[in-house]
C-alpha positions in Angstrom: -7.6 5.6 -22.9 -7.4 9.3 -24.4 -7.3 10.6 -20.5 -4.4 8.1 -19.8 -2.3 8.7 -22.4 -3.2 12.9 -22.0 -2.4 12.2 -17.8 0.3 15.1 -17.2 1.1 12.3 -13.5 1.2 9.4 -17.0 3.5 11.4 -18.8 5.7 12.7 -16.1 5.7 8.8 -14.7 7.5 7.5 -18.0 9.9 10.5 -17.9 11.4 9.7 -15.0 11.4 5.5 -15.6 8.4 4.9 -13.2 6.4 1.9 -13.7 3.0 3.9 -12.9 1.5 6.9 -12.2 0.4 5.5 -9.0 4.4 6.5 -7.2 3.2 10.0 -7.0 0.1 9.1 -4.4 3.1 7.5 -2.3 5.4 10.6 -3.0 3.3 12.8 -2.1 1.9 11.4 1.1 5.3 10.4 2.0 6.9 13.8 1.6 3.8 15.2 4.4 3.6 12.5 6.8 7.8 11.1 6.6 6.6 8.1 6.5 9.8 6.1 4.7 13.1 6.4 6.9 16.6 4.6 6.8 16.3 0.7 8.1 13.4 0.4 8.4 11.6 -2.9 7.1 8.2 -2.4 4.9 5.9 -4.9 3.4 4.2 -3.3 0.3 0.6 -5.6 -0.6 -0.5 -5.3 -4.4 3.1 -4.2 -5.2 2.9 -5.2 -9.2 3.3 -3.3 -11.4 5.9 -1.8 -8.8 6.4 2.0 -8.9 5.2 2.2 -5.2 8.4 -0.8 -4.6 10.8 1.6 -6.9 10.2 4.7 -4.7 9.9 2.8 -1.2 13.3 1.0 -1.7 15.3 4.3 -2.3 13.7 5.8 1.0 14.4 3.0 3.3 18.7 3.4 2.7 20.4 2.2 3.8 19.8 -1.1 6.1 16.0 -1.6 4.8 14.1 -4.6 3.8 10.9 -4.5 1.3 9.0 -6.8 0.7 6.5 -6.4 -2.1 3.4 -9.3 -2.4 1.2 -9.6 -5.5 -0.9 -12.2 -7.5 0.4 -11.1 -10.7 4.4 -11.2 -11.6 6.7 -8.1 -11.2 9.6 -7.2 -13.1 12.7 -8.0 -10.6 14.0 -4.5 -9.0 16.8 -4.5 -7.6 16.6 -4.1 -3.3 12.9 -5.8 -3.3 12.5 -9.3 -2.4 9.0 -10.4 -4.3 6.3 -13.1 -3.5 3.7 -13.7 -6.1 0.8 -14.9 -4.4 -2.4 -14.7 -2.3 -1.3 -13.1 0.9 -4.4 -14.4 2.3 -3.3 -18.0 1.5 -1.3 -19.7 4.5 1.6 -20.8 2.0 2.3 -17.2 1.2 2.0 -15.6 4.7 4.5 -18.3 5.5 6.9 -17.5 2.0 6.6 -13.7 3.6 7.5 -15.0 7.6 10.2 -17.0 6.3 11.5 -13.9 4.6 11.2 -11.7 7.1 13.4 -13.8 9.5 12.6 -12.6 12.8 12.3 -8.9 11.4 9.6 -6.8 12.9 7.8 -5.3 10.1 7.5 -0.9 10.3 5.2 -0.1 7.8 2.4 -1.9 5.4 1.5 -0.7 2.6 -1.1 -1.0 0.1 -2.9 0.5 -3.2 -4.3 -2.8 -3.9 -7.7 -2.3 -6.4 -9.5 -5.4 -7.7 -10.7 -5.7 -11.0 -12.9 -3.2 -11.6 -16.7 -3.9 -13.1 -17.4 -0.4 -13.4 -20.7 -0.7 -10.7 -19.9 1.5 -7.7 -21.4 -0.5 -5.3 -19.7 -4.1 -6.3 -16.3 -1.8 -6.3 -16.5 -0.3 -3.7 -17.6 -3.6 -1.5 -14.7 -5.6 -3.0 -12.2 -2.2 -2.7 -13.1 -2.6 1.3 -12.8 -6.5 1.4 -9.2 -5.8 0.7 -8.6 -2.5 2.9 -10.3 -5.1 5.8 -7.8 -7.9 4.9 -4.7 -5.6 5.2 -5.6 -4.1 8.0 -5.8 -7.6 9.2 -2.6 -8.5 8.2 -0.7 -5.2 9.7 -2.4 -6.1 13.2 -0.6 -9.6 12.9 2.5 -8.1 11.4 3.0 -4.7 12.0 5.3 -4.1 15.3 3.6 -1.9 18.0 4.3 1.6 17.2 4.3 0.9 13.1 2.4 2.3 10.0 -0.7 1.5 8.0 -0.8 3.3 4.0 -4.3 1.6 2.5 -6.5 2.1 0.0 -10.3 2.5 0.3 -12.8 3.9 -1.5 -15.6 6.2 -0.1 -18.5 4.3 0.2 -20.1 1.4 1.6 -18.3 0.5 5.2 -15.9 3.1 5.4 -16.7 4.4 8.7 -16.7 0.8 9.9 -13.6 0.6 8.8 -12.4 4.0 10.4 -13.7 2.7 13.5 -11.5 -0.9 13.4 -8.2 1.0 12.3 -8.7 3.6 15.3 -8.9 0.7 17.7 -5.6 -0.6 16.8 -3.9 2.8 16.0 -3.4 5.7 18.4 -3.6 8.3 15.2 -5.5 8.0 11.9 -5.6 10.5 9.4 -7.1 11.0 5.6 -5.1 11.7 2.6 -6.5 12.4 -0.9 -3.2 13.2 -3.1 -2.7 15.1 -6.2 -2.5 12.5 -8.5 -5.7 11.0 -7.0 -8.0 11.4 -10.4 -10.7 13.5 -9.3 -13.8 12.0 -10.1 -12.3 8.6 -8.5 -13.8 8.1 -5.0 -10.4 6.7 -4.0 -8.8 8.1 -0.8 -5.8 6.3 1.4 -6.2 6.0 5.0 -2.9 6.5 7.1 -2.9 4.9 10.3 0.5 5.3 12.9 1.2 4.3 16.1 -0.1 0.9 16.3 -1.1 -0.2 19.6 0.6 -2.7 21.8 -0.1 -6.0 22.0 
């Protein structure tokens, strides 16, 4: 708690009005890889408590859609159109298709975490059960040529992972930003290009 409230990323986070530290891993991986642009549509998995949404929606003007999809309730902000659920439930998939409306989706992304026990291993396992569900979901949504942002943690089936995201992506690349804490194994993998059909 003592390093949370001391975070200089916490602090400067409720300066600004951002709902969490957590917009400054997007920040600063957008401002290197230009990943957000005008128009374009994004679907944002394990959106709550939002700061990733807040940023995103700002980038994407004007003409974008985002789509933010969590378990847990968000605060409404303003531009976002939000589906608490399960994405890997057939009801939400279907909520999210019927809001896309025909709308090829440019970029996923995701900083989804479980609920963390505190045992790397368990982590780590469940952290990559949820990297391997996204990048699931962008091979079904994703439009050929579009972006992956996700979450994994160092460990256990990383490189199997690498491996899956290369096969559907012409380009995949590592990122470990600032705000990262250091002593968290947590790294996002950045996948563009996807392959055709």
């Amino acid at each position: 708690m003592h390093e949370h409230v001391n975070d200089p990323y916490v602090q400067q986070a409720q300066k600004e009005g951002w709902r969490s530290r957590a917009v400054f891993k997007l920040k600063e991986i957008d401002e290197k890889d230009h990943l957000l642009k005008p128009g374009m549509t994004v679907v944002d998995l394990g959106a709550t408590p939002g700061s990733w949404c807040q940023y995103a929606v700002k980038r994407i003007q004007p003409g974008g859609r985002l789509f933010g999809l969590d378990l847990l309730e968000m605060e409404p902000l303003a531009g976002v159109d939000f589906i608490q659920g399960d994405f890997r439930e057939q009801e939400v998939l279907e909520k999210l298709e019927a809001a896309l409306a025909g709308r090829p989706v440019d970029l996923v992304l995701s900083d989804m975490a479980p609920n963390m026990t505190g045992i790397a291993a368990t982590d780590s396992a469940q952290v990559m059960y949820l990297a391997e569900l996204t990048l699931d979901f962008a091979r079904a949504h994703l439009k050929p040529g579009g972006a992956l942002l996700v979450k994994v943690f160092q460990g256990a089936g990383f490189m199997e992972l690498r491996q899956a995201m290369q096969e559907s992506f012409a380009s995949l690349a590592t990122r470990k930003p600032a705000a990262s804490r250091d002593r968290s194994a947590e790294l996002y993998l950045l996948a563009k290009q996807k392959r055709g059909a």
